[in-house]
C-alpha positions as CSV (number, residue, x, y, z in Angstrom):
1,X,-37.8,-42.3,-74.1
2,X,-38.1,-38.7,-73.1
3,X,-36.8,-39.8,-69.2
4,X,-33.9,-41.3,-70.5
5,X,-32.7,-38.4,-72.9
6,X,-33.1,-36.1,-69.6
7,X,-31.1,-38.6,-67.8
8,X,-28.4,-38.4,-70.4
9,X,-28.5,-34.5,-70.5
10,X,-28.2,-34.6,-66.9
11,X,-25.3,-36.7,-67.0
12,X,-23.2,-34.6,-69.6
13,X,-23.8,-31.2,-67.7
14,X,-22.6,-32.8,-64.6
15,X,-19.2,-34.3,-66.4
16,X,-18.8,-30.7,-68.4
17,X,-18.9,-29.3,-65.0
18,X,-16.4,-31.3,-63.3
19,X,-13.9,-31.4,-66.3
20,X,-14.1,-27.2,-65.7
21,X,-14.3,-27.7,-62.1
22,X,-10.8,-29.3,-63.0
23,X,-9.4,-27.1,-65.7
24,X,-9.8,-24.5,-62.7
25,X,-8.1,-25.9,-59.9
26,X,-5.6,-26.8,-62.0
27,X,-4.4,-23.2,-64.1
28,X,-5.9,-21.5,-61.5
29,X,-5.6,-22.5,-58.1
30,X,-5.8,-18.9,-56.5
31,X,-9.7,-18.6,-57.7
32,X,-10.7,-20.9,-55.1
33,X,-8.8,-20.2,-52.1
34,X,-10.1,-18.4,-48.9
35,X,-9.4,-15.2,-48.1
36,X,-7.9,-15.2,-44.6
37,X,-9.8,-13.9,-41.4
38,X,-6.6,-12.6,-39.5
39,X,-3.4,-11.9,-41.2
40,X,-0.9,-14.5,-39.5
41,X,2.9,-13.8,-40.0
42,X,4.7,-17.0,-40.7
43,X,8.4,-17.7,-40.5
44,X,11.1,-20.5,-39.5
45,X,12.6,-21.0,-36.6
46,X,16.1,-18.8,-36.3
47,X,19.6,-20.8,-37.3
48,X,20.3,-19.6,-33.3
49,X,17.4,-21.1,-31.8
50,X,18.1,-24.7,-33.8
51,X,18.7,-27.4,-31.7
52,X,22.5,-28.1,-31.3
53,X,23.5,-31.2,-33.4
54,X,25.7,-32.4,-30.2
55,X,23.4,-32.4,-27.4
56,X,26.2,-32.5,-25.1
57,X,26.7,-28.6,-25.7
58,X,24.7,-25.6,-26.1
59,X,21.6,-24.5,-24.0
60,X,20.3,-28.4,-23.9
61,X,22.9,-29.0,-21.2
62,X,24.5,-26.6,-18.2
63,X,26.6,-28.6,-17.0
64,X,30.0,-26.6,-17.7
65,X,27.9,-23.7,-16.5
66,X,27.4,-25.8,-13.2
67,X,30.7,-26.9,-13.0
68,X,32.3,-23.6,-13.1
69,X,30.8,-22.2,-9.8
70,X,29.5,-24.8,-7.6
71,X,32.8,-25.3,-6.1
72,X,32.3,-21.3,-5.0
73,X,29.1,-22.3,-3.4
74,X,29.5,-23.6,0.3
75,X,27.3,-24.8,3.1
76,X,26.7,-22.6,6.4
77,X,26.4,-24.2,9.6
78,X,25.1,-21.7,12.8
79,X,24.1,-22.6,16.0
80,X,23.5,-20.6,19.5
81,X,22.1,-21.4,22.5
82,X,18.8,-20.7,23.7
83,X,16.9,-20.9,27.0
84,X,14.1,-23.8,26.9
85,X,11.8,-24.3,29.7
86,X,11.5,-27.2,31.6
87,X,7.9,-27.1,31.3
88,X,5.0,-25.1,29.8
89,X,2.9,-25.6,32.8
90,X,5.5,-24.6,35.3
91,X,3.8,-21.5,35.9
92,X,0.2,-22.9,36.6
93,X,-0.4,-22.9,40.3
94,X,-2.0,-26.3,39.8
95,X,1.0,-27.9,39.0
96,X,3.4,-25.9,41.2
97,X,1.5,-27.2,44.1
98,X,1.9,-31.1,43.1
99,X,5.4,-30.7,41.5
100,X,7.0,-27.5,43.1
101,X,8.1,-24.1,42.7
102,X,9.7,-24.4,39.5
103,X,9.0,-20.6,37.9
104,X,11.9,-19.2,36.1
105,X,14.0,-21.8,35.5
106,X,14.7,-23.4,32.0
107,X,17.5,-25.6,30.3
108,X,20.2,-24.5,27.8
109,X,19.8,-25.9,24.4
110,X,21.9,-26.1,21.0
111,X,19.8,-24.5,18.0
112,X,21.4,-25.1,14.7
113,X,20.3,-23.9,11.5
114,X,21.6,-24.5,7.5
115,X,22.0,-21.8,4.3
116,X,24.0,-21.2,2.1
117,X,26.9,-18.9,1.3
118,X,28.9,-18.0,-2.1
119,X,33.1,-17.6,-2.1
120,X,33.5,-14.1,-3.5
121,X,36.6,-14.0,-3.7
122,X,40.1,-16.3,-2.8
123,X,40.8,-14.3,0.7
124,X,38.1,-16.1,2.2
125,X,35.7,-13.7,1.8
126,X,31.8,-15.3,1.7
127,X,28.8,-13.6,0.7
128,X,25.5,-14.9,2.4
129,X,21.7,-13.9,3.9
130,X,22.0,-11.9,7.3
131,X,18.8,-13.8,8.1
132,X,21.1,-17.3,7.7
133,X,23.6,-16.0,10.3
134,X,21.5,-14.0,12.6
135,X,22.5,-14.4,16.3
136,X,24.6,-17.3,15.8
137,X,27.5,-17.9,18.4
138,X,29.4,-20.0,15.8
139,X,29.3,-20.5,12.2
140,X,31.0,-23.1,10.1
141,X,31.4,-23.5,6.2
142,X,31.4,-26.4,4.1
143,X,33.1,-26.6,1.1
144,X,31.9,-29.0,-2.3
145,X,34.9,-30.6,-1.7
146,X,34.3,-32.0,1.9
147,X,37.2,-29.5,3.5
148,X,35.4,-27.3,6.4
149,X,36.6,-24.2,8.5
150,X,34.9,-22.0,11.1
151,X,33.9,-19.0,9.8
152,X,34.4,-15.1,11.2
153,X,31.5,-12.9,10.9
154,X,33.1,-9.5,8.9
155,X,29.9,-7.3,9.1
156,X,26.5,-7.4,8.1
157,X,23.9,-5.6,6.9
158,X,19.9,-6.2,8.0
159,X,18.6,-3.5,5.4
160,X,19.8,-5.3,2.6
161,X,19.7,-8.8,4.6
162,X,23.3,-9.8,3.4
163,X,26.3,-10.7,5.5
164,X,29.8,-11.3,4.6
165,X,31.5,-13.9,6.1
166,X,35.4,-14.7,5.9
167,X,37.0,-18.4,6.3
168,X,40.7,-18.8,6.1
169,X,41.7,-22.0,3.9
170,X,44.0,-21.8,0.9
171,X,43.9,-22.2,-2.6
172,X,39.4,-21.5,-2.3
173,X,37.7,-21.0,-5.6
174,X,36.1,-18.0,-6.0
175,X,33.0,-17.4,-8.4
176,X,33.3,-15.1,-10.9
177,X,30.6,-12.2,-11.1
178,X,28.7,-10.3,-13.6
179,X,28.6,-7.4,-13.1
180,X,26.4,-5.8,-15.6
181,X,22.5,-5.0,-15.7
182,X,22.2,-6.8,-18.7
183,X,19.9,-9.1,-17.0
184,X,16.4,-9.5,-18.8
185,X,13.0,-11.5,-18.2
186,X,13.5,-14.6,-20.0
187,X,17.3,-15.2,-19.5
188,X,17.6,-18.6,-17.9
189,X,19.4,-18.6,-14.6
190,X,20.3,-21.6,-11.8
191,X,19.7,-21.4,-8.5
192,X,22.4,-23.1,-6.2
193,X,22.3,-24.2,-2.5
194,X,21.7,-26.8,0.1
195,X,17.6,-27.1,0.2
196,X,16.6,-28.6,3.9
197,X,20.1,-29.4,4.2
198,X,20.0,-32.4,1.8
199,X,23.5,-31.3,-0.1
200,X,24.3,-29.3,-2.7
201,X,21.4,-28.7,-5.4
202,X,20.7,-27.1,-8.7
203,X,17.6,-26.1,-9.9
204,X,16.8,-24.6,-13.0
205,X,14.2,-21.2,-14.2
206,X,14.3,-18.3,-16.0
207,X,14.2,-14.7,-14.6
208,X,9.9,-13.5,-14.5
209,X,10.9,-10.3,-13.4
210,X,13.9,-7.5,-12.4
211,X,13.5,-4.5,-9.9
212,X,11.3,-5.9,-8.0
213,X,10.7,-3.9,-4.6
214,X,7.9,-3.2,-1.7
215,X,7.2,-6.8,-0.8
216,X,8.3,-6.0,2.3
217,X,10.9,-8.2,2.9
218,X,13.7,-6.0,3.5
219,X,14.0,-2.1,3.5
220,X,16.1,-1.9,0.5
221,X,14.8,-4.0,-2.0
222,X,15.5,-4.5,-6.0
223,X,15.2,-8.4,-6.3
224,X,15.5,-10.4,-9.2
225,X,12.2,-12.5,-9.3
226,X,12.7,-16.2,-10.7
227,X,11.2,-19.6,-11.0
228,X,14.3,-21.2,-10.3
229,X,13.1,-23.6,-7.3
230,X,14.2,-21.6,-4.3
231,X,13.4,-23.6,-0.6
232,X,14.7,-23.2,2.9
233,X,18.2,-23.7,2.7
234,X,18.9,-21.8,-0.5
235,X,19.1,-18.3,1.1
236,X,22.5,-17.2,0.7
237,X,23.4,-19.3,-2.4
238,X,24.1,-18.5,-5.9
239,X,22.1,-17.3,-9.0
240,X,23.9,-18.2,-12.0
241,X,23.4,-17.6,-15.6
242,X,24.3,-20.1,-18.4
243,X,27.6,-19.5,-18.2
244,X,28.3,-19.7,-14.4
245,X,29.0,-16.2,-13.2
246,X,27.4,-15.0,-10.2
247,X,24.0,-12.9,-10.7
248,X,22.5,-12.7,-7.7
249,X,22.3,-14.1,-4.3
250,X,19.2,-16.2,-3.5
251,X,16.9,-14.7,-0.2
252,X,13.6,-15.6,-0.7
253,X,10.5,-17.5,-1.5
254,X,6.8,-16.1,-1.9
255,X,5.0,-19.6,-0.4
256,X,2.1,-20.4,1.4
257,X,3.2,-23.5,2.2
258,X,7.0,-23.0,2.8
259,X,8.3,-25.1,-0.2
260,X,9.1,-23.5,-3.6
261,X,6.0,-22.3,-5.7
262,X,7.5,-20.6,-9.0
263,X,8.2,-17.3,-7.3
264,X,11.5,-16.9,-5.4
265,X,13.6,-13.9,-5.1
266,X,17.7,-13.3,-5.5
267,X,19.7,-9.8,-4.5
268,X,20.9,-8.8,-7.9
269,X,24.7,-8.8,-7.3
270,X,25.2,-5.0,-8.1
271,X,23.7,-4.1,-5.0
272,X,25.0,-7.4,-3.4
273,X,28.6,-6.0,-4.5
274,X,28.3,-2.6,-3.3
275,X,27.3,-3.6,0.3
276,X,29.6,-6.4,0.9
277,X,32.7,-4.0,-0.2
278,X,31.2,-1.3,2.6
279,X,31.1,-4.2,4.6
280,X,34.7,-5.1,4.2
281,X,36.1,-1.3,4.1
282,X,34.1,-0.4,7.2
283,X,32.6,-3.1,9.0
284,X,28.9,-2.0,8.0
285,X,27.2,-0.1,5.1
286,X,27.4,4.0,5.2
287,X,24.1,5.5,4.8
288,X,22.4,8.9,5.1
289,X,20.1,9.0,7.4
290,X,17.3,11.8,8.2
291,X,15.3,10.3,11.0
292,X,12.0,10.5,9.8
293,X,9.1,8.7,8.9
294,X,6.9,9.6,5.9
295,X,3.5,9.1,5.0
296,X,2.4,9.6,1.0
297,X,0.6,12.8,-0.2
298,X,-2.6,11.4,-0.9
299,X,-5.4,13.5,-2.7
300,X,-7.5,14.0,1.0
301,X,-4.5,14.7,2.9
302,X,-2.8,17.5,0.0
303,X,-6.9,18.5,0.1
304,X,-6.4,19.0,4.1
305,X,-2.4,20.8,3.3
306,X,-3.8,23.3,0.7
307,X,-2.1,21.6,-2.2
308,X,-2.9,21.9,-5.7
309,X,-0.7,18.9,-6.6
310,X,0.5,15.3,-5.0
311,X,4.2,16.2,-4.8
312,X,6.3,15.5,-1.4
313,X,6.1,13.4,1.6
314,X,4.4,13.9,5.0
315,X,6.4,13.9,8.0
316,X,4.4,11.6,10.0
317,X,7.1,11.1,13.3
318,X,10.6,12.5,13.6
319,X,13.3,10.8,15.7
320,X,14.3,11.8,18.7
321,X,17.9,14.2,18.7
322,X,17.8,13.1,14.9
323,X,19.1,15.2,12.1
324,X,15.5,16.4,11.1
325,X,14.4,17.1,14.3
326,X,17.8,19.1,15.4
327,X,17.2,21.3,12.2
328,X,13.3,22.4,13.1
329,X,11.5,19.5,10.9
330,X,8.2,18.8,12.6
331,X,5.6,16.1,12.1
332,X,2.9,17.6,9.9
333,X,5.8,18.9,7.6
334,X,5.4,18.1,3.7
335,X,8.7,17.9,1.9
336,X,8.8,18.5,-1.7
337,X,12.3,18.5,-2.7
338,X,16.0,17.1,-1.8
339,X,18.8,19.0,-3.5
340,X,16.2,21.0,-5.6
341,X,14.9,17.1,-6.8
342,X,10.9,16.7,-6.1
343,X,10.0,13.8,-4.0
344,X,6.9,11.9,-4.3
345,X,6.9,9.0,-2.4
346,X,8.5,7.8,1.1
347,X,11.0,5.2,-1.1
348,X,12.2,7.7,-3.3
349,X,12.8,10.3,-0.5
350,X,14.7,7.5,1.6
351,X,16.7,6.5,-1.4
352,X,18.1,10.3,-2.2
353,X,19.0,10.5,1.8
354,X,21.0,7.5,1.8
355,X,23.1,8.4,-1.3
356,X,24.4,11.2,1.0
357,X,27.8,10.3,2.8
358,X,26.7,11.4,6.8
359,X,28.4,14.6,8.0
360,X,27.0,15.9,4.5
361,X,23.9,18.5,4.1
362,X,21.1,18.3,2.7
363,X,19.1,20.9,1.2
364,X,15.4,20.3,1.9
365,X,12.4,22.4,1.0
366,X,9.4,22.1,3.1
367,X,5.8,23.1,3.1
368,X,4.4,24.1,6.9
369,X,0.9,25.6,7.1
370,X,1.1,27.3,4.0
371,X,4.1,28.5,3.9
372,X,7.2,27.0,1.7
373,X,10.7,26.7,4.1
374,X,14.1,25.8,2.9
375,X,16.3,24.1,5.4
376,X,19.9,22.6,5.7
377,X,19.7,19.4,7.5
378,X,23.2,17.8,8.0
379,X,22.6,14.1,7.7
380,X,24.0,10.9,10.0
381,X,25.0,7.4,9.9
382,X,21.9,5.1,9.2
383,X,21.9,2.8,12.4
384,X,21.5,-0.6,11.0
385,X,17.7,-1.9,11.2
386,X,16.8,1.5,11.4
């Protein structure tokens, strides 16, 4: 009798307790919730990042985009002939004896290459890599729509590695450029160009990166780094953005393998623009030029100079009958400033030379054993390559 009393209290406690349990939850629902471990801001997705309700336009399709400027995009052509030997044993004394005296003599043979190039403008005027047209004896461009022409080389430029070319055909499209450096990491961009000489291709990416320099690939460098699929074949083609004006000119690929990887590289077309219009005017680019090579102030070497701070370059060679070496610059020589700028790095001193039209001086201040020397160097013509 006692058991089943205990049993019954038990019972009504535990059906008090859940009819409070549910008076709780349901006047006051804030009682029982958990307090966050990390604040997370919530929000809904922008009315500008909704997906268009006709998929036909907007950012789920470029193909107006791609429409607009592959006509401006051509196929290059090159070849040139090259000396083959008949054999690579021809030398060996072994086989001379059997087959002959055959040393020095070799065959002519046609070596032909593809790239790309991009219509600049309707004169005929093409914009393309200088690595696409190197050495060639002829060049011919391919339009998109099938009409062909051979092509003049204007001038090129092997610091930059960009050429202009110039084809004479009427009524050519010509792409239109942007100009501005509006460009920012995200923006999606389309690569354009013949890859292994298949036909015209577009591949999409976004930019990963701007300004881009020291890679080593050419002397002047401020690339555009993107994921756009870049592979032999694309060098001298377009990089578009969404709404088909010229960005940059494709150049390179970082590969182990040769094919694309994610990380190719495009000659933003504010520095593209500037050299092809020296090109045109005169034929090359016009360039300062000091004739020197520096070295970087390191802590041990401004240890070894006597200097209390890392600011200037070290003159590690001078150039024969150059500008620096007619005014009294000397290997060993620190400079610090250009035009009263400091200078802390080989780049930025080669930069503030080349801005200065040749027949110009420059104001240099030096540091030689000691001793702090202000010179007047008057500056020439960058050879090209050099």
């Amino acid at each position: 009798m006692r058991l089943g009393k205990t049993l019954h209290f038990i019972f009504q406690s535990i059906t008090a307790g859940l009819a409070a349990a549910l008076v709780v939850l349901l006047f006051f629902p804030g009682l029982l919730q958990r307090e966050a471990v990390v604040e997370i801001r919530e929000g809904t997705t922008p009315a500008e990042l909704q997906p268009p309700e006709n998929p036909a336009k907007g950012p789920v399709s470029y193909a107006q985009a791609v429409a607009q400027a592959t006509p401006a995009v051509v196929n290059i052509h090159t070849a040139k002939r090259v000396r083959q030997r008949l054999h690579p044993l021809q030398d060996d004394p072994v086989f001379q004896r059997f087959f002959g005296e055959t040393q020095g003599k070799s065959r002519p043979q046609l070596e032909t290459s593809l790239g790309s190039g991009v219509i600049i403008s309707s004169e005929g005027y093409i914009l393309t890599n200088n690595h696409v047209i190197a050495g060639a004896e002829q060049i011919s461009v391919m339009l998109k729509d099938g009409r062909s022409a051979t092509a003049q080389l204007v001038g090129s430029d092997s610091d930059t590695d960009l050429a202009v070319l110039r084809i004479q055909i009427d009524g050519l499209p010509a792409i239109t450029i942007n100009r501005s450096d509006g460009l920012k990491v995200g923006d999606v961009v389309l690569a354009i160009g013949n890859p292994f000489g298949i036909g015209q291709t577009v591949t999409m990416g976004i930019v990963s990166a701007t300004g881009r320099s020291q890679l080593g690939i050419n002397t002047f460098e401020d690339f555009i780094q993107t994921d756009a699929a870049i592979n032999p074949g694309n060098s001298g083609g377009a990089l578009i953005n969404p709404y088909g004006q010229l960005v940059g000119i494709n150049t390179a690929i970082f590969s182990r393998t040769g094919g694309s990887q994610g990380i190719g590289f495009a000659i933003p077309v504010s520095l593209a623009g500037k050299v092809m219009e020296e090109i045109i005017e005169h034929g090359y680019v016009v360039r300062g030029w000091l004739g020197v090579e520096g070295q970087e102030l390191t802590p041990m070497l401004a240890q070894s100079f006597g200097l209390r701070e890392l600011v200037g370059v070290v003159v590690s060679a001078v150039a024969r009958d150059g500008p620096a070496q007619r005014a009294g610059i000397e290997p060993g020589d620190v400079i610090t400033q250009v035009n009263g700028v400091e200078i802390d790095t080989p780049r930025h001193l080669m930069e503030h030379i080349t801005q200065v039209p040749p027949g110009n001086r420059v104001a240099l201040q030096i540091l030689r054993s000691g001793q702090t020397l202000n010179l007047q160097v008057a500056v020439s013509q960058r050879p090209n390559g050099g």
